[in-house]
C-alpha positions in Angstrom: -18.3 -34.6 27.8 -16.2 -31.3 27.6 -17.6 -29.4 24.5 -14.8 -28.3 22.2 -13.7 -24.6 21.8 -14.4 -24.3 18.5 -18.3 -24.9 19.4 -18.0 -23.4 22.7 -16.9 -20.2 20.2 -20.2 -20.4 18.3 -22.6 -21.3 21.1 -21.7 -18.1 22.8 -22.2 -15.9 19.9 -25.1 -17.8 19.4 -26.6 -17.0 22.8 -25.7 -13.2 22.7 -27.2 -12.7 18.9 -30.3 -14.9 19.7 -30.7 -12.1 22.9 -29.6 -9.6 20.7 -32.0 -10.1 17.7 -34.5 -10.7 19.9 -34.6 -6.9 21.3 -34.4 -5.5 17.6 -36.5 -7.8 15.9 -39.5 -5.5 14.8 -37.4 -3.3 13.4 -34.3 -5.1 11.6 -36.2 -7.9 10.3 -38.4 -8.1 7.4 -42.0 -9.4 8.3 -41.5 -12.8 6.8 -38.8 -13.0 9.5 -40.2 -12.3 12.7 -41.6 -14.6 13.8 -38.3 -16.1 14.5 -34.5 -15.9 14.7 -33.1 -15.1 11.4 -31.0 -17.5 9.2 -30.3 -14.9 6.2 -30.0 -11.6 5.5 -32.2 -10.2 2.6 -32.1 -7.2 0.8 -34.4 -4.9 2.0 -32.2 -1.4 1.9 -31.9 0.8 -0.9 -28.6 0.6 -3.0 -29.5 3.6 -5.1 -30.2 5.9 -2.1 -27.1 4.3 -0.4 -25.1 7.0 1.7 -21.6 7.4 -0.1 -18.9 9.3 1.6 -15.4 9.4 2.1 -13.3 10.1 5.4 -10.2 10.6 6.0 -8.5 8.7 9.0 -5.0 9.7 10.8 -2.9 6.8 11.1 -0.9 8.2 14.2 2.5 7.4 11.2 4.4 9.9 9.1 5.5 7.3 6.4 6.3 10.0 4.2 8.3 12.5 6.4 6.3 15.2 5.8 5.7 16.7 9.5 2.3 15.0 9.8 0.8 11.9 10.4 -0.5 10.4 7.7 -4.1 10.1 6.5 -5.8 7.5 4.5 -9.0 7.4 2.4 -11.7 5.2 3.5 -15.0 5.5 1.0 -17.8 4.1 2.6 -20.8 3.0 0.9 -23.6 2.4 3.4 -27.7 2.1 3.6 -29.1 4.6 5.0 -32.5 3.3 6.5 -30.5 1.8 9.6 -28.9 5.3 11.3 -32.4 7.0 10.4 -33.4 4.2 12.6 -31.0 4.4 14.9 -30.0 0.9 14.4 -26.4 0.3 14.0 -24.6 -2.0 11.0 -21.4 -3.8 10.3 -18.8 -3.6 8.0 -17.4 -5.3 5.0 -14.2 -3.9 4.5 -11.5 -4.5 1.3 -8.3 -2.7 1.9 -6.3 -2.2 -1.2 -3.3 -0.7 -3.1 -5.2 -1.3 -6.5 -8.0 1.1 -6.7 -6.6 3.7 -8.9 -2.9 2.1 -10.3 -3.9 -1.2 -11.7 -7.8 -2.1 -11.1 -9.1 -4.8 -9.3 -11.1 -8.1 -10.1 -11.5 -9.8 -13.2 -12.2 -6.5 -15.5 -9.8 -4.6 -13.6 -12.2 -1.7 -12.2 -11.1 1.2 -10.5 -12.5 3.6 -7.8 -14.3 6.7 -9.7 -15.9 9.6 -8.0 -18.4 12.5 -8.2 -17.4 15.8 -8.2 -17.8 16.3 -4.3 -15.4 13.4 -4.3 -17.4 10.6 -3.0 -17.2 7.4 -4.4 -19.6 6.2 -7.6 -17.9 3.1 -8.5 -16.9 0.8 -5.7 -14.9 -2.3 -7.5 -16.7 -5.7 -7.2 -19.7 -6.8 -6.5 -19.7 -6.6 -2.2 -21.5 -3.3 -2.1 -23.6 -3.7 -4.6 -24.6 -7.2 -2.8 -24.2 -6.4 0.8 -25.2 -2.7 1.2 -29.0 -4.0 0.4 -28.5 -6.7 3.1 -27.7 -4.4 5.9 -24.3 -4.2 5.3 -21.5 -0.8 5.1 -18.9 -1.7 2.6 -15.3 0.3 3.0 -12.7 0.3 0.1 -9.4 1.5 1.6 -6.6 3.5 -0.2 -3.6 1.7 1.6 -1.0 4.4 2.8 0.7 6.3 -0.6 -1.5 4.9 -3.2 -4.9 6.8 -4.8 -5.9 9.3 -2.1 -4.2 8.4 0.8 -1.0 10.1 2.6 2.4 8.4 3.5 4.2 5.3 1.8 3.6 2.2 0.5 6.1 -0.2 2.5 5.2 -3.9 0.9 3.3 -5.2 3.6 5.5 -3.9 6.7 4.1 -1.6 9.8 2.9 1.4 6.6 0.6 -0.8 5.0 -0.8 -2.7 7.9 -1.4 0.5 10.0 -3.4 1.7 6.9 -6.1 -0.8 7.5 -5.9 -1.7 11.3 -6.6 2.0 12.0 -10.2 2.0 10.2 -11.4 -0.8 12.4 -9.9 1.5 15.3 -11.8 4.3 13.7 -14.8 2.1 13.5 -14.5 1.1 17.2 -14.0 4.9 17.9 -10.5 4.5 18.9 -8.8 6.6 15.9 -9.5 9.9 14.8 -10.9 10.7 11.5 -11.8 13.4 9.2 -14.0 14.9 6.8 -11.0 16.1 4.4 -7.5 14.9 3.7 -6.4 18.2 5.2 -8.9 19.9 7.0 -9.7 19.9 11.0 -13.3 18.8 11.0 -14.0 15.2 12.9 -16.0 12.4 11.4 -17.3 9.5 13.5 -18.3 6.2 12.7 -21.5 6.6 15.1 -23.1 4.4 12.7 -21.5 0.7 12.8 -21.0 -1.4 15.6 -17.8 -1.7 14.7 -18.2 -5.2 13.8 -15.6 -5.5 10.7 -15.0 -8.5 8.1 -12.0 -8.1 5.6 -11.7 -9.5 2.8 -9.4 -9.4 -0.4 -7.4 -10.9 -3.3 -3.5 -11.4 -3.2 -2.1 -8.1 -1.8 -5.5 -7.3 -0.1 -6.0 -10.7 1.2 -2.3 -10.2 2.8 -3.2 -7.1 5.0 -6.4 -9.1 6.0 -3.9 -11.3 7.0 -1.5 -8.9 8.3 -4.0 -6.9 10.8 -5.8 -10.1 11.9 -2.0 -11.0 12.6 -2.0 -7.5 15.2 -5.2 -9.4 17.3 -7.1 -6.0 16.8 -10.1 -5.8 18.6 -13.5 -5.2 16.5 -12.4 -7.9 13.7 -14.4 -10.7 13.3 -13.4 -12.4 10.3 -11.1 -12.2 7.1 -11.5 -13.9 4.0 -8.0 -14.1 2.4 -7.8 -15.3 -1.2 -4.6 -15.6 -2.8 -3.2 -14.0 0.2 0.5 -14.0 1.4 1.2 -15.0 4.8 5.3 -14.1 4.6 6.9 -11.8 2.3 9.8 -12.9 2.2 8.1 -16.3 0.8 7.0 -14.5 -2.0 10.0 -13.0 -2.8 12.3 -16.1 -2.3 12.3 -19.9 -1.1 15.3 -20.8 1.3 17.6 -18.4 -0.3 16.4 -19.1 -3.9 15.2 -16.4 -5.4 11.4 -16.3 -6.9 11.4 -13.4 -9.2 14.2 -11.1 -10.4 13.1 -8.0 -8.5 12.5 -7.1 -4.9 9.7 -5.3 -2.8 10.8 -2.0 -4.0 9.7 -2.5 -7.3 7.0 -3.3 -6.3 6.3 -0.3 -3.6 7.1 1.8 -6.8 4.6 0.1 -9.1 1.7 1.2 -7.0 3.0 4.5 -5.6 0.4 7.6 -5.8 2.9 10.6 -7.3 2.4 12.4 -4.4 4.7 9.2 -2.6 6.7 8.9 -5.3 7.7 12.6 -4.1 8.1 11.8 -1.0 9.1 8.0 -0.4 13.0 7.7 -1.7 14.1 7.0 1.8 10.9 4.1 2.0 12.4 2.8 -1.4 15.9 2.6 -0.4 15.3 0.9 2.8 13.2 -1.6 0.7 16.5 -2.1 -1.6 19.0 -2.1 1.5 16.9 -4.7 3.6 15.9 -6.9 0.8 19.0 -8.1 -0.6 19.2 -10.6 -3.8 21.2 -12.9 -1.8 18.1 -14.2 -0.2 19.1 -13.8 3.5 16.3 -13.2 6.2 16.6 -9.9 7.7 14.7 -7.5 10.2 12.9 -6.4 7.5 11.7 -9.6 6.5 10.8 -10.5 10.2 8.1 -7.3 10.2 6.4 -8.8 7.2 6.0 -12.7 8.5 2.4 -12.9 9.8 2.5 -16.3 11.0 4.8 -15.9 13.8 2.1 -13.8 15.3 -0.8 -16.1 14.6 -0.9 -17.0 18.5 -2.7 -13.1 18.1 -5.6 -14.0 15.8 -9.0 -13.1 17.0 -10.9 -13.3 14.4 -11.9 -16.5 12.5 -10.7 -16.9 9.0 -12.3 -18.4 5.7 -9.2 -18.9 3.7 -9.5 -20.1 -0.3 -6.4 -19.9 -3.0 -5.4 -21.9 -6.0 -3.8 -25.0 -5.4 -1.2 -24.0 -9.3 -1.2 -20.4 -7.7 2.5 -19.6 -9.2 2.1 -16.1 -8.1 1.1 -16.1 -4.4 2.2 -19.4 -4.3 0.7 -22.2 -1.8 3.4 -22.5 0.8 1.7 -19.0 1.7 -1.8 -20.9 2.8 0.1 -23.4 3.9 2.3 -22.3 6.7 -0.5 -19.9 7.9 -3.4 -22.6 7.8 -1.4 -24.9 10.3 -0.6 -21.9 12.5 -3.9 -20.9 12.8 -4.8 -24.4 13.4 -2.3 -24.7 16.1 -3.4 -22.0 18.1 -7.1 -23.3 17.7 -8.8 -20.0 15.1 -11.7 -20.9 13.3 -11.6 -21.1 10.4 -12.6 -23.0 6.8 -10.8 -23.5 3.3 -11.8 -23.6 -0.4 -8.5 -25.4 -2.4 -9.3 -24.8 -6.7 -7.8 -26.4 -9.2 -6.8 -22.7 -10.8 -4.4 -20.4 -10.3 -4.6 -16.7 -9.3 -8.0 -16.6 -9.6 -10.7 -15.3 -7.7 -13.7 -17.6 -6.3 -16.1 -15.4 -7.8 -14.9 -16.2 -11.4 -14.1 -20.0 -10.4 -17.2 -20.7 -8.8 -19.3 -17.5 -9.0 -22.3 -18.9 -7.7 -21.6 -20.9 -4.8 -19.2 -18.1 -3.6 -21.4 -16.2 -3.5 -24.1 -17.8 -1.4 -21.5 -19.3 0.8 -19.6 -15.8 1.7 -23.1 -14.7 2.0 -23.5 -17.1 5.0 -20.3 -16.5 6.1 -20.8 -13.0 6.6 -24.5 -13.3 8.1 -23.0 -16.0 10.7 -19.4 -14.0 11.5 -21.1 -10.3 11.8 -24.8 -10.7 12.2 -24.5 -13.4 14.7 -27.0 -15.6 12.1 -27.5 -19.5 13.2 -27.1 -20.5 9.5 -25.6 -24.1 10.0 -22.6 -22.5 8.4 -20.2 -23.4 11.1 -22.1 -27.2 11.0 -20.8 -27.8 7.9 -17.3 -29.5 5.9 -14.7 -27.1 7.0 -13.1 -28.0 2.9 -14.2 -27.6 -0.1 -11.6 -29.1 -2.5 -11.9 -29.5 -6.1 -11.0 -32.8 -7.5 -11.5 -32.1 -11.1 -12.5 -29.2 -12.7 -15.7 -28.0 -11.8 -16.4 -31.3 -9.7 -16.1 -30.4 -5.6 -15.7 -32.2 -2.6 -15.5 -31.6 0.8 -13.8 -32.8 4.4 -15.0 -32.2 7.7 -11.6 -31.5 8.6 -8.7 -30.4 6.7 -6.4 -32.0 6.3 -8.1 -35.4 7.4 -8.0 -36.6 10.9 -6.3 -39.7 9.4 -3.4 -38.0 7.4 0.0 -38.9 8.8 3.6 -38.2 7.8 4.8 -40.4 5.9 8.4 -41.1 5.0 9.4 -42.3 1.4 12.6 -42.8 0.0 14.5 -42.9 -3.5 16.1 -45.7 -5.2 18.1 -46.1 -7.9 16.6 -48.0 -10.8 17.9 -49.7 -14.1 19.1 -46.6 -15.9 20.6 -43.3 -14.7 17.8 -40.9 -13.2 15.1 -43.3 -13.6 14.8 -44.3 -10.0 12.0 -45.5 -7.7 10.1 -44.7 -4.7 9.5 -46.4 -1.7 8.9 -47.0 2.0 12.6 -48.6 2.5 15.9 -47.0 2.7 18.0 -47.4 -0.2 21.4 -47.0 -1.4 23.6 -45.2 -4.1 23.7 -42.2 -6.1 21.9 -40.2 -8.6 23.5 -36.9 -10.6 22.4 -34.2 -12.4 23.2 -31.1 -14.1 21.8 -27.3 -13.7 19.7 -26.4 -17.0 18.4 -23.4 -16.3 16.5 -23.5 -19.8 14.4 -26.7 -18.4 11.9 -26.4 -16.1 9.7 -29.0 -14.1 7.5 -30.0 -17.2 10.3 -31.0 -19.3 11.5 -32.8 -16.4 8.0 -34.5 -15.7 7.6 -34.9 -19.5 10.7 -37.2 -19.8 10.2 -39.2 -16.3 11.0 -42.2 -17.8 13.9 -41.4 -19.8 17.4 -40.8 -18.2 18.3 -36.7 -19.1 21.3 -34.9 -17.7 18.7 -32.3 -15.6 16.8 -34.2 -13.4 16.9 -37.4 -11.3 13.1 -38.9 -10.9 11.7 -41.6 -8.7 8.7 -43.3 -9.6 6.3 -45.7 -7.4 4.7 -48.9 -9.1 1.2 -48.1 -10.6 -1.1 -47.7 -7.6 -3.6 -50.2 -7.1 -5.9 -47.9 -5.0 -6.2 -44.4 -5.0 -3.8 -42.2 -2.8 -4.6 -38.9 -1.3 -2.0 -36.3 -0.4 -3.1 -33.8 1.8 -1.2 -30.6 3.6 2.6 -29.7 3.0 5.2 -31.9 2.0 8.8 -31.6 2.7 12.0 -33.0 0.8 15.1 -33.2 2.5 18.3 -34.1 0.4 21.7 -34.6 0.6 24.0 -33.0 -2.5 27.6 -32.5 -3.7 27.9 -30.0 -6.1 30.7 -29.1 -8.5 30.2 -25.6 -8.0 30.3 -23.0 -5.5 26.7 -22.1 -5.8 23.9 -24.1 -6.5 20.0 -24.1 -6.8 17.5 -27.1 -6.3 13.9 -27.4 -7.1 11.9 -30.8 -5.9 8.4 -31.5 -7.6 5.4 -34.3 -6.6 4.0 -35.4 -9.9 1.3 -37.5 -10.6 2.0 -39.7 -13.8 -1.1 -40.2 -15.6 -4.1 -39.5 -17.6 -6.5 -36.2 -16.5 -7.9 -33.8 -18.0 -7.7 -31.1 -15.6 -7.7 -27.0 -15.5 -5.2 -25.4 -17.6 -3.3 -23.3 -15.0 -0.7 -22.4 -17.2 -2.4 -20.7 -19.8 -3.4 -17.1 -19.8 -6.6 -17.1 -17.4 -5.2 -19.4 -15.1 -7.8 -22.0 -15.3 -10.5 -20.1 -16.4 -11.6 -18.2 -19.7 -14.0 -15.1 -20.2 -16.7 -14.6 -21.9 -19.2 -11.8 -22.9 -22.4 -12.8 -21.5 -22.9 -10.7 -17.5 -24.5 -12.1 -14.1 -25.9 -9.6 -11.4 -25.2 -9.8 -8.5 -27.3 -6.8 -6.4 -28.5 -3.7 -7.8 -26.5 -1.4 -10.3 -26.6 2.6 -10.5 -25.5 4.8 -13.1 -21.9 4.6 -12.4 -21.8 1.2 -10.8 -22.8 -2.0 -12.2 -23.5 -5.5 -10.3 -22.8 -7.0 -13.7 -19.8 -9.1 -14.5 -19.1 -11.3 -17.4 -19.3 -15.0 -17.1 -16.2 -17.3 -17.1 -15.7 -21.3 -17.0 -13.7 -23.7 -16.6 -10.2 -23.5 -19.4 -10.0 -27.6 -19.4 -6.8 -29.7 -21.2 -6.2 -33.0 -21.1 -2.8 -34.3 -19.6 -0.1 -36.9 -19.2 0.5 -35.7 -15.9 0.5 -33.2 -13.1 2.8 -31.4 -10.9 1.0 -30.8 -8.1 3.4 -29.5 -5.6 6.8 -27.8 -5.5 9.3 -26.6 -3.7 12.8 -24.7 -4.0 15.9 -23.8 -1.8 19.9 -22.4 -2.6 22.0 -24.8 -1.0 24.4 -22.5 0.2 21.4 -21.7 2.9 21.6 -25.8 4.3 22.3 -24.5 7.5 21.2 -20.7 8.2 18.8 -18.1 6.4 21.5 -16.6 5.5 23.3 -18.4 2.4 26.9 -19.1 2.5 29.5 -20.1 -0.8 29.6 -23.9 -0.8 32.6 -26.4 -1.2 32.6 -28.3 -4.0 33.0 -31.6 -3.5 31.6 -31.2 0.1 28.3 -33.0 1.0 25.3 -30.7 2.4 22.0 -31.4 3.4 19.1 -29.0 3.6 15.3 -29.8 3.3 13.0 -28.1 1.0 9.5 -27.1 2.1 7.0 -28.1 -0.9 3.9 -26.2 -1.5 0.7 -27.1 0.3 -2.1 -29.1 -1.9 -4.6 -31.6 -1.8 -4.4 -33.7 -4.4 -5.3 -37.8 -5.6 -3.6 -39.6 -7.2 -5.7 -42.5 -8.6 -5.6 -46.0 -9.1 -3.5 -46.6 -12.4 -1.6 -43.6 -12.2 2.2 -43.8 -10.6 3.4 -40.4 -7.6 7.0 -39.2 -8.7 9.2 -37.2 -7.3 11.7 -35.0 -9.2 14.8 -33.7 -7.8 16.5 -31.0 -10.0 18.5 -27.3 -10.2 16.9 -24.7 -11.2 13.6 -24.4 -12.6 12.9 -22.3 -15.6 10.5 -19.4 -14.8 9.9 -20.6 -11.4 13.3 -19.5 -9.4 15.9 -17.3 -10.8 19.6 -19.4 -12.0 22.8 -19.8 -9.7 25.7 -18.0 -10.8 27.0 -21.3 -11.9 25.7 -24.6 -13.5 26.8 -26.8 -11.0 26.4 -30.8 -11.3 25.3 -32.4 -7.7 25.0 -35.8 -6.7 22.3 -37.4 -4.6 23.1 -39.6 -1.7 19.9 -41.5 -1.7 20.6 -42.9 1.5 20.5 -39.4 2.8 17.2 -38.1 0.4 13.8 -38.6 1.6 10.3 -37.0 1.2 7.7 -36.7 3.7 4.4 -36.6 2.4 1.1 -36.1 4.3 -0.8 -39.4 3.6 -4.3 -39.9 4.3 -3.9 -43.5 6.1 -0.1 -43.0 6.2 2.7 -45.4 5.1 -0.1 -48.1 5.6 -1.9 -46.2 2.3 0.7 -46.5 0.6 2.2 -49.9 1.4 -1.6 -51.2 0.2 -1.7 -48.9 -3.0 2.0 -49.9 -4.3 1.6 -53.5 -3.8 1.1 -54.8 -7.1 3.6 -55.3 -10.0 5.6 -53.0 -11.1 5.2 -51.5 -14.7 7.5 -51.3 -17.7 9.0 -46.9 -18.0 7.0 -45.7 -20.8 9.4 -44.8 -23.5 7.8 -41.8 -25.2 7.7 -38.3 -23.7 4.5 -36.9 -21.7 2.3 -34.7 -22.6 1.3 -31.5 -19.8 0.9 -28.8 -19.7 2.5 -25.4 -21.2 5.7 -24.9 -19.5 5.6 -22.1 -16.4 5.2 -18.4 -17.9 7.4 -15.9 -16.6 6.5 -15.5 -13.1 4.4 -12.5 -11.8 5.8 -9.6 -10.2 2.4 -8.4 -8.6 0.3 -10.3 -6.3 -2.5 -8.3 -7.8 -5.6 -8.6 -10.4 -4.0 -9.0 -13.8 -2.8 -12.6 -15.5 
């Protein structure tokens, strides 16, 4: 029997670290651990007497059009027992544009340094964790922001260069230096170049973005939040998500020494983004999952499954691409939303990326690649896992609108129907007063409700809703939700933490020094009970049914484009009814239409596919009993959708 790739992948490494570790064993292990092959790394280093220092490293760019190339700030914090040893570490690297603008993690912390300049507090808990364990951890300024040369250019060639050069540096392919100016070389003659990146939302996306480049010497990322394309953050088949573009952005971040320098950075960031939602050149730079054939490294991937910042088509569209072109990799799915694992699930994060680590960079047999490749949590605080994700057994499955006995209360099945729904832009709604009043006909919304399932049904992957309008207008907007109708009690994504709420009592999490604390407040679970939940969502402007680049429409003129819903993971249980909402624009989530068009549905020509675990046969079985009286009084969710965020960054 052929043995798969993905364990061909792990029983070489395997064979080279078992030789590998066997060579060094007296003096990299502690005694407890040689007498055999390691499983875990422990912390045996000093983190007070840590080596902290700070190099400068020439991105071969000049972002900023100044006559040079551009320099970035790498500040390393690293034991120092190995080099006096002459044994050789890896790295654990977080490239950012936070550390001095806007502060990263839960408490927002910031780089601060001593007055040689090297760094004293390294935000988060990774070197303060790892650098015990035999670990370097880098923090780098991404071009233009803290310390670093050149321009921030929203995740194009600028930003990605800034990281991908570090691991060239650290495979002594790139040059770097002592100073941000001065002449004097400084080489990384103390890794093995062996490099992990990891990161929240904008730092998560260049992990993303250089594993994207297939550079040699990364092993692993561990994207959390992370954007796979920009233009999906910025916009959803023409629609647009926020009411700014990349250059605000760019700007927010900027170090004043770009700010000087980078007009002609920001104009091209306003010339090649345009409001009107249309894909361009520069939007083609900043989409890492064409380029996901390139991957080398394996990727452990987690975000929020109500992430309405970064939001989930992002992990979607970049987990089947890596899937399709056969990466390793593994997935944590939270009921939150921008939130970091550390301050969903603090401790089995940390144990897990612990393992992770040890396995990708130390070469440890842990059993780490033995296990579910998903964690997913079903409620809050409650977990479960799949071997695979999605499930070997989820298939496509096609369901279709009907009308039902009043206007915009329809229902949803396996068979093609007939007729017409209609509805009305109100761009003062948004999908929880449309989920709220299911079962009552309102102007804004047509819904379609299944029969109350007798068995549970389990959605798992990225949905798609294709539908066929007329609209009144020239312009028009269109939002499609998957709701489940009924009783939970589940995290309260909406509200200020996201799913999560702080409190005042700290955990440690490695040694602290003076100026740098392994200490961070607790947080659990924000809980509120619910009617219902939208679980996935998707949005398009129909003037872009047949390009990505958006047209004026006809009214009166049928068009059919598909929306592509957010991925998720998500049960809906026995008792409870799956609903699909079809509406214009939704409030907070996508910006109006220049109009408030009415469109009509041609149900004949509206249909959902849904990624079913046991398919249409699932659902057939779960819908099969009787069919339930509307309820007549309004639902009960959550808080409508805030204003969306403008910064895939730290703060909520």
């Amino acid at each position: 029997m052929p043995i798969p790739a993905r364990r061909m992948r792990f029983m070489t490494w395997r064979s080279l670290a078992t030789a590998a570790t066997a060579a060094l064993m007296a003096a990299f292990l502690t005694p407890a651990a040689a007498h055999g092959a390691p499983r875990e790394s422990t912390p045996v280093y000093s983190y007070d007497n840590a080596i902290r220092e700070s190099v400068w490293v020439d991105t071969g760019l000049d972002g900023d059009s100044d006559g040079k190339t551009d320099r970035v700030a790498v500040d390393i914090v690293r034991p120092r027992e190995p080099a006096q040893q002459g044994r050789k570490i890896p790295v654990i690297m977080d490239a950012s544009p936070y550390y001095s603008c806007c502060g990263r993690g839960n408490e927002s912390q910031k780089k601060t340094y001593d007055a040689n300049g090297n760094v004293v507090q390294m935000p988060l808990f990774y070197d303060n964790y790892f650098v015990p364990r035999g670990y370097a951890f880098v923090g780098v300024d991404l071009a233009g922001t803290n310390r670093s040369d050149g321009c921030v250019d929203v995740g194009g060639r600028s930003d990605i260069q800034s990281a991908k050069a570090v691991i060239d540096w650290l495979n002594g392919r790139a040059k770097g230096y002592t100073s941000r100016t001065g002449t004097t070389s400084a080489k990384a003659s103390w890794t093995n170049g062996r490099t992990g990146m990891i990161g929240k939302s904008w730092d998560g996306t260049i992990a993303n973005g250089v594993a994207a480049t297939g550079v040699k010497g990364l092993k692993t990322i561990v994207p959390i939040s992370a954007i796979s394309s920009w233009y999906d953050y910025y916009f959803a088949k023409g629609a647009p998500l926020y009411d700014s573009g990349p250059d605000w952005l760019s700007d927010y971040v900027d170090s004043p020494d770009a700010r000087a320098k980078c007009a002609a950075v920001q104009q091209k960031l306003v010339d090649e983004a345009p409001r009107t939602g249309d894909w361009t050149s520069l939007w083609t730079e900043r989409d890492y999952v064409k380029d996901a054939s390139k991957v080398r490294a394996s990727v452990f991937l987690v975000h929020g499954m109500q992430d309405l910042n970064v939001r989930t088509k992002n992990y979607g569209q970049w987990w089947d691409a890596l899937a399709k072109n056969g990466v390793e990799r593994k997935i944590w799915l939270s009921q939150t939303g921008h939130v970091d694992p550390f301050d969903f699930r603090r401790s089995a994060w940390v144990d897990t990326l612990h393992r992770w680590f040890d396995h990708e960079l130390l070469g440890y047999d842990n059993g780490i690649d033995d296990e579910p490749m998903a964690d997913i949590e079903r409620h809050p605080d409650q977990w479960v896992t799949s071997s695979v994700w999605p499930p070997r057994s989820t298939a496509t499955t096609t369901l279709r609108p009907g009308t039902g006995p009043q206007a915009g209360v329809g229902t949803l099945g396996l068979r093609t129907a007939s007729g017409t729904e209609a509805f009305t832009d109100n761009p003062q709604l948004s999908e929880t007063d449309w989920a709220a009043h299911i079962d009552q006909s309102t102007s804004e919304k047509a819904g379609f409700v299944t029969k109350p399932l007798t068995k549970d049904l389990r959605l798992s992957g990225s949905s798609k809703v294709t539908v066929t309008a007329t609209p009144t207008t020239s312009t028009a907007h269109l939002s499609a939700v998957l709701v489940d109708l009924g009783p939970d009690t589940i995290r309260d994504y909406a509200a200020g933490g996201e799913g999560i709420t702080t409190g005042t009592d700290r955990t440690c999490w490695g040694p602290s020094t003076t100026g740098d604390s392994s200490c961070y407040k607790v947080t659990q679970a924000k809980k509120t009970a619910a009617d219902y939940t939208v679980f996935s969502r998707g949005w398009a402007d129909l003037g872009n049914y047949a390009s990505d680049k958006g047209v004026p429409l006809t009214p009166g003129k049928a068009y059919t484009i598909t929306l592509d819903l957010a991925a998720s993971d998500h049960v809906v249980p026995a008792g409870h009814r799956l609903a699909l909402i079809v509406a214009g624009t939704d409030k907070d989530l996508i910006d109006p239409p220049s109009s408030t068009p009415t469109l009509k549905l041609d149900l004949s020509r509206t249909s959902a596919r849904v990624p079913l675990v046991g398919g249409a046969e699932a659902f057939a079985r779960a819908t099969a009993g009787a069919a339930a009286a509307p309820n007549a009084g309004v639902l009960d969710g959550v808080q409508a959708p805030r204003t969306a965020h403008r910064i895939p960054g730290e703060t909520r």
